[in-house]
N, C-alpha and C positions, 0 to 999 in steps of 0.2 A: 360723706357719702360712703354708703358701708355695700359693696360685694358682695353677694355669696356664689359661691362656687357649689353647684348642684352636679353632682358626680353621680348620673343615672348610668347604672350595668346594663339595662333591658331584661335581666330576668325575668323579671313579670309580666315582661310584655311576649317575651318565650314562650311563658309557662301560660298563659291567656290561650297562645294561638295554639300550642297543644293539645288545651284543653276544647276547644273548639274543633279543631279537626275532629277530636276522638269522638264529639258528639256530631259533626256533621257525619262523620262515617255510621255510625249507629243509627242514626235516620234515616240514611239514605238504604240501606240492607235490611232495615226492622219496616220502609214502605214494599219493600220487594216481598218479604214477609207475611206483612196486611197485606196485601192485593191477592196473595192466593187464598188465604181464608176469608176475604170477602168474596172472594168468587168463587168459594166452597159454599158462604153461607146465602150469596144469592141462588145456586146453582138449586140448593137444600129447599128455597123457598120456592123455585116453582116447582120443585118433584113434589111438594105440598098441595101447591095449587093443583097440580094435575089430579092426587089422589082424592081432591074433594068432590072434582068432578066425574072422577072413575064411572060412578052410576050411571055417566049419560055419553060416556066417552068409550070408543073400544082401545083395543088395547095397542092396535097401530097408530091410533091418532094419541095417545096418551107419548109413546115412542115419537111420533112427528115432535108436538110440541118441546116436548123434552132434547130429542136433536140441537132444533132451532135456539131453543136455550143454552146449549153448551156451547153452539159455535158461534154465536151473538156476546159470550163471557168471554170465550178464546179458551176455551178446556180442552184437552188433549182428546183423540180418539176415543181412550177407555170411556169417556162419560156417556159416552152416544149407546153404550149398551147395557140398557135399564131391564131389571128382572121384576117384572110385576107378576103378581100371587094374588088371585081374585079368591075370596070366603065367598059366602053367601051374605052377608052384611060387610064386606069389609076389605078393604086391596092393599096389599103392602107394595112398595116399590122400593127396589133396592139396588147399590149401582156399587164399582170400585173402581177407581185410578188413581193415579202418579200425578204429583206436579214435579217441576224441576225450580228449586229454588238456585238462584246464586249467591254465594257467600264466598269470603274474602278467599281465595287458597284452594275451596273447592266447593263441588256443587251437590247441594242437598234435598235427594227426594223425599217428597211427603206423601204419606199413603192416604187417602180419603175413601171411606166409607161411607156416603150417604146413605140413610134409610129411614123412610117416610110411610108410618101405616094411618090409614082414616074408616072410620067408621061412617056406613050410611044406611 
């Protein structure tokens, strides 16, 4: 009957969960990340929809729905103040704010320019 004597250090089992943390922490700061530019690029997509319908919309009710949009996303105040420039064919609607991202140590604003022009 032959023994063997398995001498495990756990190094690997170390360097596993290190490696693991470092991607759990990268996930979890890169969704904080995605969540404001998804709700930049939903934000982006109804100042779209509103400019489709510019033709049949004034420019307070174009402001209503866009409101209702930024605080149904959770966007900071600055979104709420939309600059629309009507042509004779044509409305541009233009906006700027901050988010405030957190990351590890310190926290980092993202500046967003949305600007959405339509032709009608």
């Amino acid at each position: 009957m032959v023994i063997r004597s398995s001498s495990r250090r756990g190094r690997s089992s170390l360097g596993c969960l290190v490696t693991l943390l470092i991607v759990v922490a990268i996930g979890y700061f890169g969704v904080n990340v995605g969540e404001v530019y998804l709700r930049y690029y939903r934000y982006r997509d109804s100042m779209q929809q509103a400019a489709q319908f510019a033709s049949r919309l004034t420019d307070d009710d174009i402001r209503t729905r866009l409101r209702a949009a930024a605080d149904s996303l959770g966007l900071p105040e600055g979104a709420h103040d939309v600059q629309i420039r009507r042509r004779e064919h044509s409305v541009v609607l233009t906006n700027e704010y901050f988010e405030h991202v957190e990351l590890p140590g310190y926290v980092r604003e993202i500046h967003f320019q949305p600007r959405v022009e339509s032709s009608f």
